[in-house]
Structures are given as structure tokens and as C-alpha cells.
PABADREN-438118 format. One line per field, with one value per residue (C-alpha): residue number from 1; x, y, z; residue in three letters. Coordinates in nm, 4 decimals. Example, Ala and Ser with C-alpha at 12.3 -4.5 7.8 and 13.67 -1.06 7.14 Angstrom:
2
n = (1  2)
px = (1.2300  1.3670)
py = (-0.4500  -0.1060)
pz = (0.7800  0.7140)
res = (ALA  SER)
***
This chain:
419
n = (1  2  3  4  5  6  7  8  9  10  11  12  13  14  15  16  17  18  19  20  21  22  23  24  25  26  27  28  29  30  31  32  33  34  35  36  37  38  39  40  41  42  43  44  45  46  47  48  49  50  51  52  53  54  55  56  57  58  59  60  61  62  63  64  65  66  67  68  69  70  71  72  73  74  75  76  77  78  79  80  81  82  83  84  85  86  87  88  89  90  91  92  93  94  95  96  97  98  99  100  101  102  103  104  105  106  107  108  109  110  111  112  113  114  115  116  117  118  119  120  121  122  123  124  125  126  127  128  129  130  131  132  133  134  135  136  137  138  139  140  141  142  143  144  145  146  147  148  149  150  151  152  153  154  155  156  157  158  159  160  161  162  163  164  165  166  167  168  169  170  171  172  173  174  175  176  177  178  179  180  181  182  183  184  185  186  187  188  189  190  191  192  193  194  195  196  197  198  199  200  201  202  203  204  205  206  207  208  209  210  211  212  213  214  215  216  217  218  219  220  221  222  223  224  225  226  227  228  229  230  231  232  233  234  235  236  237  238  239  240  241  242  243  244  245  246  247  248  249  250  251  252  253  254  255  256  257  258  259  260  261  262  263  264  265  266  267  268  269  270  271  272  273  274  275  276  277  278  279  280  281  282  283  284  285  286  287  288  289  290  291  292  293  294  295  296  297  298  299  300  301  302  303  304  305  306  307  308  309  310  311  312  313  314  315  316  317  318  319  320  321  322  323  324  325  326  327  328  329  330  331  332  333  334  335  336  337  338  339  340  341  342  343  344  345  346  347  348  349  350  351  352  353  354  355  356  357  358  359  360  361  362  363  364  365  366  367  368  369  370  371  372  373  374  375  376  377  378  379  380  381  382  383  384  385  386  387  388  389  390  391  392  393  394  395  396  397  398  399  400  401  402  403  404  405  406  407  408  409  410  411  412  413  414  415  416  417  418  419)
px = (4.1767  3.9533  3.7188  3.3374  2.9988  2.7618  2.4076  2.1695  1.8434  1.6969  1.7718  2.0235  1.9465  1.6109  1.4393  1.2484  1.2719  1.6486  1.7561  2.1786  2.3355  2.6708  2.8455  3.1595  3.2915  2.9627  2.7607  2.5021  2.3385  2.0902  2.0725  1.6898  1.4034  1.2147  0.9204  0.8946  0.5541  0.2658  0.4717  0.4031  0.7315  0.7815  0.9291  1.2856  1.3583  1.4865  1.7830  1.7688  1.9409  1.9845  2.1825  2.0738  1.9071  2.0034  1.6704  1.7805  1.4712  1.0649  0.9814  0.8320  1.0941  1.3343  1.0603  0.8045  0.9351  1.1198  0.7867  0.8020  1.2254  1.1399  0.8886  1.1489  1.4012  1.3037  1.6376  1.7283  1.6375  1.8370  1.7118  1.6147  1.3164  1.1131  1.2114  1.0195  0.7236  0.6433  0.7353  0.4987  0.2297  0.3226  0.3525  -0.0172  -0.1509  0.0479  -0.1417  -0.4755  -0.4486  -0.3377  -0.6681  -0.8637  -0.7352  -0.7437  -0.3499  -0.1237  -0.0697  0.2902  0.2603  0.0277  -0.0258  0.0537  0.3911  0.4371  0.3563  0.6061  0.8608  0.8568  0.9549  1.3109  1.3435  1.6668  1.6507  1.9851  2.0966  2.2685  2.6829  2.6138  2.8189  2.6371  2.8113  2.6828  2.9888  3.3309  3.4993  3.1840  3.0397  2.7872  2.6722  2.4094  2.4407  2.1972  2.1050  1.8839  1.6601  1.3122  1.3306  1.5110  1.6514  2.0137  2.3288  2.4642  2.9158  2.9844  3.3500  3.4356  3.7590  3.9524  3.7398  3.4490  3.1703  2.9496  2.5726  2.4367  2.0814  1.8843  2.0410  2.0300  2.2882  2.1584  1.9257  1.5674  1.2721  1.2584  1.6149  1.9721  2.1774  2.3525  2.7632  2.9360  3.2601  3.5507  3.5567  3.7225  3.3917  3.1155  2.7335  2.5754  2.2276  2.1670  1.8169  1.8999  2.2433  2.2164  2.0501  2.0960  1.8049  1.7105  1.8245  1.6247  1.5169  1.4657  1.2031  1.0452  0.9437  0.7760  0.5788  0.3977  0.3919  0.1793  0.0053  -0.0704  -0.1998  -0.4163  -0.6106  -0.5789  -0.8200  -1.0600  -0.9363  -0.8733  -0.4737  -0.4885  -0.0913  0.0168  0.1916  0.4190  0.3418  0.6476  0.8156  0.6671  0.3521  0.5235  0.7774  0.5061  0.2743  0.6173  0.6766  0.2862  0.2369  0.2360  0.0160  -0.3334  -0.5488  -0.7481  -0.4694  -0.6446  -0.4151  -0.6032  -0.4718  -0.2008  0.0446  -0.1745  -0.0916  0.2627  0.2847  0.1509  0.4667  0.7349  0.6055  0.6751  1.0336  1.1271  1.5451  1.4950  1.4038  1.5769  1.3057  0.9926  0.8606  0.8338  0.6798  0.4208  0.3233  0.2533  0.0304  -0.1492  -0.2641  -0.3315  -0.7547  -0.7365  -0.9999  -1.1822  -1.4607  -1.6269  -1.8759  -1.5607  -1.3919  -1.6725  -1.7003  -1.2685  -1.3442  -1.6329  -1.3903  -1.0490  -0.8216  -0.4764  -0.5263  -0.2070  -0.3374  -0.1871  -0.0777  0.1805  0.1601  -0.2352  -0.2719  -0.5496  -0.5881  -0.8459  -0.6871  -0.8867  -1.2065  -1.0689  -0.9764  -1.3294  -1.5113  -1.2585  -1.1306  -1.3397  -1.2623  -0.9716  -0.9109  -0.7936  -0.4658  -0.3460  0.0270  0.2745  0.5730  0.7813  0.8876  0.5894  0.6892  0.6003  0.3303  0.1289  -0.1540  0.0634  0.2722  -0.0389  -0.1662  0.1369  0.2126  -0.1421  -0.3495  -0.5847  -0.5880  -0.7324  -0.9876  -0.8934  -1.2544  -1.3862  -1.0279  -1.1943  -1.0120  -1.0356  -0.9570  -0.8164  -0.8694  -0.7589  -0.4219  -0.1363  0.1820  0.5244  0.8284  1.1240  1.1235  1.2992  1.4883  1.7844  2.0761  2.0687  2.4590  2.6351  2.5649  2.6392  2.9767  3.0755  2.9466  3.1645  3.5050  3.4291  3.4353  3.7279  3.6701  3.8730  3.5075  3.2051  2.8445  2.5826  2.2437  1.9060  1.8829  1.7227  2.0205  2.0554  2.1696  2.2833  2.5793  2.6358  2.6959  2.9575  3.1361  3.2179  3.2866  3.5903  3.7795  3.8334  3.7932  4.0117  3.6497  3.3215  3.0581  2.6996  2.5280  2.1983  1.8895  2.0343  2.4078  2.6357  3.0276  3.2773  3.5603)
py = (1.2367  1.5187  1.5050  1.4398  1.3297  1.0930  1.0564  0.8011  0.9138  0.6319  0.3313  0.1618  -0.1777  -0.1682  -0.0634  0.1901  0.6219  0.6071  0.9681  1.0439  1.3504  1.4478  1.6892  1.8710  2.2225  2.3606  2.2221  2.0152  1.7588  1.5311  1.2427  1.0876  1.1888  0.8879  0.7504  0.3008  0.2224  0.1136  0.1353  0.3658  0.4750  0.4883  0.8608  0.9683  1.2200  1.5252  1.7485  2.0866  2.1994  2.0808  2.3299  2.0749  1.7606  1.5403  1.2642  0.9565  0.8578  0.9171  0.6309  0.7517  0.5092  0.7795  1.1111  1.0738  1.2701  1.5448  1.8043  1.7917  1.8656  2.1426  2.2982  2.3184  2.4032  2.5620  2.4090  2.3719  2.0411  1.8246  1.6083  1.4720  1.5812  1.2540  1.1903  1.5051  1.4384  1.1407  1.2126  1.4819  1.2612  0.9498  1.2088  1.3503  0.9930  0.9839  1.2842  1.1333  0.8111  1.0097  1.1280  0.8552  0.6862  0.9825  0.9597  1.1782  1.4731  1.5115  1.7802  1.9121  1.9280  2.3174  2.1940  2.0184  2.3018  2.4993  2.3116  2.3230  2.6693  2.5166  2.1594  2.2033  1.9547  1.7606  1.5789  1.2794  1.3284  1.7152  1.8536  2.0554  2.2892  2.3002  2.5152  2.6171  2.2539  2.0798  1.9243  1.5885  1.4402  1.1806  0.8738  0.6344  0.3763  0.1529  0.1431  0.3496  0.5624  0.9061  0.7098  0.8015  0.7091  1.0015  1.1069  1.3736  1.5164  1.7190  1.8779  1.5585  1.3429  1.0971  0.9482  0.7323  0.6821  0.4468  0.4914  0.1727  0.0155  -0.2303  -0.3484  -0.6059  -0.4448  -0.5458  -0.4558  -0.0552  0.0579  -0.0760  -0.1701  0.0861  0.1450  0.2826  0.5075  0.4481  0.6796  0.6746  0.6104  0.3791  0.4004  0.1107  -0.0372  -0.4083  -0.4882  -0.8150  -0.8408  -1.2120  -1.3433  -1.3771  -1.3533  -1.5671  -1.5450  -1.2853  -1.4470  -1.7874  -1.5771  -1.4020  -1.7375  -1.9089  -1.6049  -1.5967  -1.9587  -1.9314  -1.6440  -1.8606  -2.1433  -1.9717  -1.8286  -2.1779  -2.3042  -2.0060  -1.8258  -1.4326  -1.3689  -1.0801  -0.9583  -0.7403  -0.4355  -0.1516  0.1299  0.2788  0.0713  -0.3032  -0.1876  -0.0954  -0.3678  -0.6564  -0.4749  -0.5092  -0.8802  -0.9917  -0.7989  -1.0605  -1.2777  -1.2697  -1.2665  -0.9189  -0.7301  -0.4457  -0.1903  -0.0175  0.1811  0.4469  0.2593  0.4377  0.7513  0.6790  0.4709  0.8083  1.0040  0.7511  0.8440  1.2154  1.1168  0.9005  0.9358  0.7672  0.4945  0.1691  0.1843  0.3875  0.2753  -0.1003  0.1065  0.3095  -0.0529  -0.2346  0.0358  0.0639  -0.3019  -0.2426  -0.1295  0.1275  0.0583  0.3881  0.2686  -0.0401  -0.1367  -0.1901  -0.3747  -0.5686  -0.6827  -0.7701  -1.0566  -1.1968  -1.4030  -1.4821  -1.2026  -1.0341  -0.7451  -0.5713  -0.3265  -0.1720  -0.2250  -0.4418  -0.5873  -0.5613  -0.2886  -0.1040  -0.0190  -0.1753  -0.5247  -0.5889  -0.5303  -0.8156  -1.0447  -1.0219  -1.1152  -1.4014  -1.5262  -1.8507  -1.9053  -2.1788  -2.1399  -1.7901  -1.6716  -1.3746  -1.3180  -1.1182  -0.9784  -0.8105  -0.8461  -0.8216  -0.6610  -0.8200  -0.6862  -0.6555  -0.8308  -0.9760  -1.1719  -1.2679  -1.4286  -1.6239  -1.7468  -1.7891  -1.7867  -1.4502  -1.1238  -0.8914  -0.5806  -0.2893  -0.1128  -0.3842  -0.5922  -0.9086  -1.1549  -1.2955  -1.6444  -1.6274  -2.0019  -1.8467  -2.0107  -1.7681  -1.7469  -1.4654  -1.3814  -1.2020  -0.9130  -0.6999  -0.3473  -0.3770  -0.5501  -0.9028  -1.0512  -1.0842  -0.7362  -0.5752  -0.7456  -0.6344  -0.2701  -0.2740  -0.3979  -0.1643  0.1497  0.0040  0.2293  0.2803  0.2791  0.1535  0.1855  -0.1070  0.1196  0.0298  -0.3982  -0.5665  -0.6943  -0.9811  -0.8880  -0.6367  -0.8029  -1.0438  -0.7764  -0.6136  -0.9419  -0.9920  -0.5565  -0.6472  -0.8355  -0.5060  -0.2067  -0.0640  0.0132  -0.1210  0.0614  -0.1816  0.1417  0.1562  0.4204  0.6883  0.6098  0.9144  0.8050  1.0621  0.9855)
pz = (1.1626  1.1853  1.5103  1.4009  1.6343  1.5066  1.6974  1.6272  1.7094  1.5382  1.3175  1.4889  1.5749  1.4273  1.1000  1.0809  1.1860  1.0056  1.1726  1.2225  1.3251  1.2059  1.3830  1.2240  1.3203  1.4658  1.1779  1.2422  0.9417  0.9568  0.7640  0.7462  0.9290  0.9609  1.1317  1.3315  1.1547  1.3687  1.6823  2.0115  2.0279  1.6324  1.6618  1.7087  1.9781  1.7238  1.8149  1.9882  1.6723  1.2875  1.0329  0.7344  0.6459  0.3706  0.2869  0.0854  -0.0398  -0.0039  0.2210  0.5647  0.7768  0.6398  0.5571  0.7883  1.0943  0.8003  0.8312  1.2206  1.2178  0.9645  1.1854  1.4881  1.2904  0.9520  0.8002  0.3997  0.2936  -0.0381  -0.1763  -0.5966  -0.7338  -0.7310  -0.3432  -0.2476  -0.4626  -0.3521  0.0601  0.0239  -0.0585  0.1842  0.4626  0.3450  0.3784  0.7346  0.8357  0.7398  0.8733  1.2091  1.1939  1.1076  1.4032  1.6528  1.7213  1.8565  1.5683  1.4853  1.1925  0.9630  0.5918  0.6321  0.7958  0.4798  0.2986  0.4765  0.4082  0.0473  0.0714  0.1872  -0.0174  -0.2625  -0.5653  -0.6257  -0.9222  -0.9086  -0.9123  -0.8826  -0.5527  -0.3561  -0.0843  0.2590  0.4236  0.3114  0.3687  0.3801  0.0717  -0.0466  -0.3552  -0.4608  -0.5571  -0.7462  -0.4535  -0.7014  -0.4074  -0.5396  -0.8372  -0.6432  -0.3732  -0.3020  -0.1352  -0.0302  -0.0397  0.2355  0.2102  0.5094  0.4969  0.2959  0.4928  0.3117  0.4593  0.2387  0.3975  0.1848  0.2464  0.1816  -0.0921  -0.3984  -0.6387  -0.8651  -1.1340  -1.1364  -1.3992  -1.2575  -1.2241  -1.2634  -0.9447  -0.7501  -0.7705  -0.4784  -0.4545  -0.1922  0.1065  0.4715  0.6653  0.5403  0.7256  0.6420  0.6026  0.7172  0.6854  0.5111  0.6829  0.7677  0.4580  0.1131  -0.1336  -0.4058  -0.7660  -0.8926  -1.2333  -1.0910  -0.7893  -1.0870  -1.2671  -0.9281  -0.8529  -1.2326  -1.2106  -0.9084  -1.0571  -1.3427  -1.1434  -0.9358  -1.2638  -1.4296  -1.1276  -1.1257  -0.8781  -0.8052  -0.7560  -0.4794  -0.4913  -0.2190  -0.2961  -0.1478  -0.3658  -0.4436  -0.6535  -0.5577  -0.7298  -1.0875  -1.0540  -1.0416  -1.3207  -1.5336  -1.4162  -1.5224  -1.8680  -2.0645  -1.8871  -2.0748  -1.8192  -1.6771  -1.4248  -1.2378  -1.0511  -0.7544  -0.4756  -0.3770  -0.6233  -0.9080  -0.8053  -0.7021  -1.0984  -1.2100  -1.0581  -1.1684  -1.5400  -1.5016  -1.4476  -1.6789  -1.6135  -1.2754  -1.4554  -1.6498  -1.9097  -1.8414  -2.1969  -2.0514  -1.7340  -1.9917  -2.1572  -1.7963  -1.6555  -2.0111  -1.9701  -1.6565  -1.5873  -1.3292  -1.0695  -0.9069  -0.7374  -0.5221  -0.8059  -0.9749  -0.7401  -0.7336  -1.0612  -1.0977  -0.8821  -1.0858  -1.3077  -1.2818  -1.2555  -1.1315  -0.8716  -0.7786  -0.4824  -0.1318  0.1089  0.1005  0.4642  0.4429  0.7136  0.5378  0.1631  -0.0862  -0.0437  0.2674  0.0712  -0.1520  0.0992  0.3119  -0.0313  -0.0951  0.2445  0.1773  -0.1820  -0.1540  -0.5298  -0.5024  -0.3508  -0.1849  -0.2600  -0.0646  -0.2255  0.0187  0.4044  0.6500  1.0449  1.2982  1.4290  1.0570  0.9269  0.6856  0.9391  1.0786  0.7363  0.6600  1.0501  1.1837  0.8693  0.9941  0.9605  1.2152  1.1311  1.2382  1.2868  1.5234  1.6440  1.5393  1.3900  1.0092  0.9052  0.5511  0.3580  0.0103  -0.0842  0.0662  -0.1306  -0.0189  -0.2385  -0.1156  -0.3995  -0.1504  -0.2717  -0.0428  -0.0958  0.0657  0.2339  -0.0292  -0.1737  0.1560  0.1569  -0.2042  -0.1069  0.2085  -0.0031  -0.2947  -0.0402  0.1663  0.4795  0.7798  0.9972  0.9391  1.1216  1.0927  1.1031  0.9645  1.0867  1.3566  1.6329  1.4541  1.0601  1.2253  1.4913  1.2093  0.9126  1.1756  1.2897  0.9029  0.8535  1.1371  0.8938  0.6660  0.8708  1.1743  1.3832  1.3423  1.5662  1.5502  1.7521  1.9080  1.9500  2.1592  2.0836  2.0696  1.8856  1.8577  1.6217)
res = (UNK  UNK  UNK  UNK  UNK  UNK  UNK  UNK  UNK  UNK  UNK  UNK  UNK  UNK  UNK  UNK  UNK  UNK  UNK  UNK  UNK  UNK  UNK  UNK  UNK  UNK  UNK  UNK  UNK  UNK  UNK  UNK  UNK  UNK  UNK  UNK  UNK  UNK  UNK  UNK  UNK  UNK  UNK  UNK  UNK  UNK  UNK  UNK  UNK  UNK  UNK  UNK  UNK  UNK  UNK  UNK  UNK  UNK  UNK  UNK  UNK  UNK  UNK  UNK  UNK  UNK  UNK  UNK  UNK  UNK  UNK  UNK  UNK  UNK  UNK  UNK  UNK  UNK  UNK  UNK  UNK  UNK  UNK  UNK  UNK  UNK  UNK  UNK  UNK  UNK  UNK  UNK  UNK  UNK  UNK  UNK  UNK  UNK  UNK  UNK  UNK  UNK  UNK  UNK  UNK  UNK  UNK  UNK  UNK  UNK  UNK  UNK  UNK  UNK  UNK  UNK  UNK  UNK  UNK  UNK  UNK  UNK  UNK  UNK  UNK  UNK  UNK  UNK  UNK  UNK  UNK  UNK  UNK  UNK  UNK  UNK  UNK  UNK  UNK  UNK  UNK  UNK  UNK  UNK  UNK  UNK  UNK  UNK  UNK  UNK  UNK  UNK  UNK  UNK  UNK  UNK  UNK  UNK  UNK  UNK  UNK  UNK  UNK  UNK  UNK  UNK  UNK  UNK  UNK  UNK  UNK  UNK  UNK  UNK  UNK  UNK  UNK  UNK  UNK  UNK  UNK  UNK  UNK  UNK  UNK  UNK  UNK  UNK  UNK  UNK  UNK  UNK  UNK  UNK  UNK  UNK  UNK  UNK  UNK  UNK  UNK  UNK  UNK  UNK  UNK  UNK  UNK  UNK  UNK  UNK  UNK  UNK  UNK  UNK  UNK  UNK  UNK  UNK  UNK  UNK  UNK  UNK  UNK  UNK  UNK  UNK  UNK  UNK  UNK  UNK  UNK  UNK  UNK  UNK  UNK  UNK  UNK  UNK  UNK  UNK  UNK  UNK  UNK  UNK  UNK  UNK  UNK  UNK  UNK  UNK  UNK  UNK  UNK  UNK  UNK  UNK  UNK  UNK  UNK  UNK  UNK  UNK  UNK  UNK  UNK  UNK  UNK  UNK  UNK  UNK  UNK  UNK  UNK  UNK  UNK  UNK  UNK  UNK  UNK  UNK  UNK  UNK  UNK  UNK  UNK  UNK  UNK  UNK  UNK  UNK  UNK  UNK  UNK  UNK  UNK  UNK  UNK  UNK  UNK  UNK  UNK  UNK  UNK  UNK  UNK  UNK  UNK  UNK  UNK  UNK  UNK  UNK  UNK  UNK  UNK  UNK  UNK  UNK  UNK  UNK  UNK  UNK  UNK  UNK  UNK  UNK  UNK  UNK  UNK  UNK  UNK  UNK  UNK  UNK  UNK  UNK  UNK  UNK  UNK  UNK  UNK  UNK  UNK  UNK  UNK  UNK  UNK  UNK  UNK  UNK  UNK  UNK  UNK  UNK  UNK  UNK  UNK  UNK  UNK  UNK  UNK  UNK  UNK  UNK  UNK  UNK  UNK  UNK  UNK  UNK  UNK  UNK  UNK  UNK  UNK  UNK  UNK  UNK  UNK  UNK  UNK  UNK  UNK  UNK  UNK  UNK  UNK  UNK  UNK  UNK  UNK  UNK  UNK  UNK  UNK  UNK  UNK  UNK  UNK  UNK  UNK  UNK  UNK  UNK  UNK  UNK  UNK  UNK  UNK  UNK  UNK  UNK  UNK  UNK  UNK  UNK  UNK  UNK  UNK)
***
């Protein structure tokens, strides 16, 4: 086998600033450029040198450290269409919030403009050339709309990233299908646990929906907004009750319309954000919340965005409910809510006690155990690496990955494997 040097900067043993170097023949790619939310040492330490960087998908645990590699290196960047879209404006909110709370500046929105200059668009299934023996192609990851697995063939050599990952198909995209290759690198966010059935998950959350309008109350759902957002405005459309959208997910809905092939049907997508009212201002958020309604706002682990606003007006109102529908890190107000039952505001550090009724669903865009398994016999690889899971999933995805590859590697920040 061919000699090759994989670095892990970041996302090994932990989710969050995904960032691996492969070395080949003098030629140095990078896969991810990501950035640890809410954590002091949430940046990888970059490379002296990058040739290329390859960026799965928009969100900023994989595209938030991209403008600052770009402005050491000023390096071609692949990636689909949507991906850099929507980076470019996650990584625009990055730099503001930086701002906002006088932190450290990492780049600018000129470094982001900059680097546009040197962002390639890929298709998916097109193969792109990076040196004579050195090739990739994308892969539909059924992560986000855009998000990608990505096939690297180097010399007769394959290595199959896969990115974060999801193969079941929910209400935005259909489920992701891998190809074989020699080498597999690996997410395990959810490495130890399998989720729910989807269906059954869908039916408790607009059951609760339901009951909390039934009784009066405001139902204050949580949000990512890539993705979550459009995926729960599918999920409620037929409820007849008022469903306000508000936050970045407008903007990020906005987007996914524009590129309608990313998606499994972006007419159902055009009908849920029709239904949708669009809020724009406070004197409209203050009126959604004078009779019983659906708000579907950011963020989804309540660390800023207009769902605070709601939750200070309704933290005493037992009939309402503020529902979560994704993981919360520890660390978030949204762990807080659903193991302590505050949250804590940010402008003063003074804690909020929450007595609205508080509801989470796992509606999680990776692949949960039993995916990862299927993923790791459909490629058959020689090697694998377990990247992008805390130690847990991820020591028990690569005690099962033993059974069918020659090496398993479980790596950790800072961890340089030569093969």
C-alpha cells in the first residue's frame, strides 16, 4: 500500500472544529476547517502548509476556521454550491457575534470575501482532479441540503470521508448511499446510540405540539437553522393553528428554495414556509404570543437568537412549552433547561428559571448505531478512523469497526498516523 499521513488537527474524540490533513506525495489536503462552539480552545491549530481543502458541508464545526486557513494559505477551495452560500453567511454571523462579545478576532468578513475568489463549485458524482494521480468526488451525505461525503482516489487507492452523515430519508432529503473504498473516515457522533423510529418521533412531537395549543399555551420549538428549521415547518403544516417562523432559519429557508435539486421535494418546502407568517420585528413578536400559537425560531440550544425574547415573556406561563429538537452541548442553555430547569442570560450572567412545560426530540441529521454499522459494511475497508464523537461513541463505534477491518485507529486532537 501506498504510504499516506493523516493529521487530526481537530475532531477526534470530540465534536466539533472537524479539520484532517492528508498527506500523499508532497500534496497536502485538508478535509474541514471547523470551529468547538462556545469553547476557549474551540480552534484547531492549522498547518504550516495546505495545497487544498475539501468542506463537506456549511456548518461552522466543519467551515468556521475555512476563512482563517484561506488567509494563511490562499488555497483552492471545493465544495457544492449551496455549502458555500450558506458558510458564508454562518461565518458572517461568527464574525459578528465575535464582536458583540469582544473575543479574540479570528478573520474578517474581507477574509471571507477573499476567499470567494478561490471556492470551486462541485457537483455531486462529478470527479474533480487535484494532481495527476490524485482525484475526489462528492457524494450526497443526506446530512443538510449540499452536505457531502467526499471519495478521494489516490493512485488506486480510496478513501471515503464521510462527513457527517444520514441514511434514512427524512421530510428534506433522501438518505445518503455510500460506495466501497480501501480506507473509511468515519463520523461517530451518535456512535453508541440508536435513535428512535423516525415516524413514530414525528407523531409525539405534534402530539405535544397539539396539546400544548389545546390548553392555551404558546409552543416555543427550538431550531438549528439549517435544516431543523425547514424540517419542523414541513412536520407542522397541517396543523391549523398560527406557526410563525422568526430568526436566521428565514434566511437560511430562503437559500434552500434557490436550490431546489438539493432537495426531496422543495414544493412541500415552498407550501410549509407559505403558511408560515414571517416575523420581522418585536411588535410582532409580541403579538404571536397573544393567543395560542407555533413559533419555530433559533437557536437551537437557546444561546442567543429571538427565542430568548420568547422565553423571558413566557418562563412563568406553565401552559406553554418550549420544545427542543436536536442535541444540546454541554455547556448550552439548552442543557441547562432540560437538566436544571434555567437558563442563564448572557448580558448580565443571571440565572432564569423556566416553569413553561419543556419537551426534547432526538431529530438528529447523523446517522445513529445502526446506520454507522451498515455504512461501515457497505464500504468494506481495510482501515477505518472513528473522528467526529465524544470518547465514548467513539471507543464503542471502533470496538465493533475491529470485527471487519484489518486497523481501526479511534485518534485524538493532535494525532499524527502514517499508513
Amino acid at each position: 500500500m501506498i504510504k499516506i499521513k493523516f493529521s487530526f488537527h481537530g475532531g477526534a474524540r470530540e465534536v466539533g472544529r472537524s479539520c484532517i490533513q492528508i498527506e500523499f506525495e508532497n500534496f497536502s489536503l485538508m478535509l474541514d476547517c471547523g470551529v468547538k462552539l462556545r469553547q476557549d480552545d474551540g480552534c484547531p491549530v492549522l498547518p504550516e502548509h495546505t495545497d487544498a481543502l475539501i468542506l463537506s458541508h456549511a456548518h461552522l464545526d466543519h467551515s468556521g476556521m475555512v476563512p482563517a486557513l484561506y488567509r494563511k494559505n490562499r488555497l483552492p477551495i471545493y465544495s457544492t454550491d449551496i455549502t458555500f452560500e450558506i458558510s458564508h453567511m454562518l461565518q458572517r454571523d461568527s464574525v459578528k457575534i465575535n464582536k458583540l462579545r469582544r473575543e479574540k478576532e479570528i478573520y474578517t468578513n474581507n477574509d471571507i470575501n477573499e476567499m470567494r475568489k478561490s471556492e470551486i463549485c462541485v457537483n455531486y458524482g462529478e470527479k474533480v482532479k487535484l494532481r495527476k494521480n490524485i482525484s475526489f468526488e462528492m457524494i450526497d451525505a443526506g446530512h443538510i441540503p449540499g452536505s457531502a461525503s467526499i471519495l478521494i482516489e489516490m493512485d488506486d487507492l480510496k478513501i471515503l470521508y464521510t462527513g457527517d452523515i444520514k441514511t434514512v430519508d427524512t421530510y428534506l432529503q433522501r438518505g445518503a448511499r455510500v460506495p466501497r473504498a480501501d480506507i473509511l473516515i468515519i463520523e461517530s457522533t451518535y456512535g453508541n446510540k440508536i435513535h428512535p423510529n423516525r415516524k413514530e418521533l414525528e407523531r409525539e412531537f405534534i402530539d405535544v405540539v397539539d396539546e400544548t395549543l389545546r390548553r392555551k399555551g404558546i409552543a416555543v420549538i427550538a431550531a438549528f437553522a439549517v435544516g431543523r428549521t425547514q424540517e419542523v415547518l414541513m412536520m407542522l403544516r397541517n396543523l391549523s393553528y398560527p406557526i410563525y417562523l422568526d430568526g436566521m432559519g428565514q434566511d437560511i429557508t430562503r437559500i434552500f428554495m434557490q436550490y431546489p435539486k438539493y432537495l426531496r421535494n422543495p414544493e412541500l418546502l415552498k407550501e410549509s414556509a407559505r403558511t408560515a407568517r414571517w416575523i420581522t420585528n418585536n411588535e410582532e413578536r409580541r403579538k404571536a404570543i397573544l393567543k395560542p400559537s407555533i413559533i419555530v425560531t433559533t437557536a437551537g440550544m437557546l444561546n442567543g437568537g429571538p427565542i430568548l425574547r420568547y422565553i423571558q415573556k413566557l418562563k412563568n406561563d406553565k401552559k406553554s412549552s418550549v420544545i427542543l429538537t436536536g442535541y444540546q452541548v454541554e455547556g448550552t442553555n439548552g442543557r441547562l433547561l432540560m437538566e436544571n430547569g434555567y437558563i442563564v442570560d448572557e448580558s448580565n450572567n443571571k440565572k432564569i428559571s423556566v416553569k413553561m412545560e419543556k419537551h426534547q426530540f432526538d431529530f438528529s441529521a447523523h446517522a445513529g448505531r445502526n446506520s454507522l454499522e451498515r455504512i461501515a459494511r457497505d464500504v468494506n475497508p481495510e482501515i477505518a478512523f472513528v473522528v467526529h464523537g465524544d470518547q465514548e461513541p467513539a471507543t464503542e463505534l471502533g470496538k465493533f469497526l475491529t470485527t471487519i477491518c484489518e486497523k481501526v485507529y479511534v485518534p485524538e486532537v493532535g494525532d499524527v498516523i502514517e499508513i
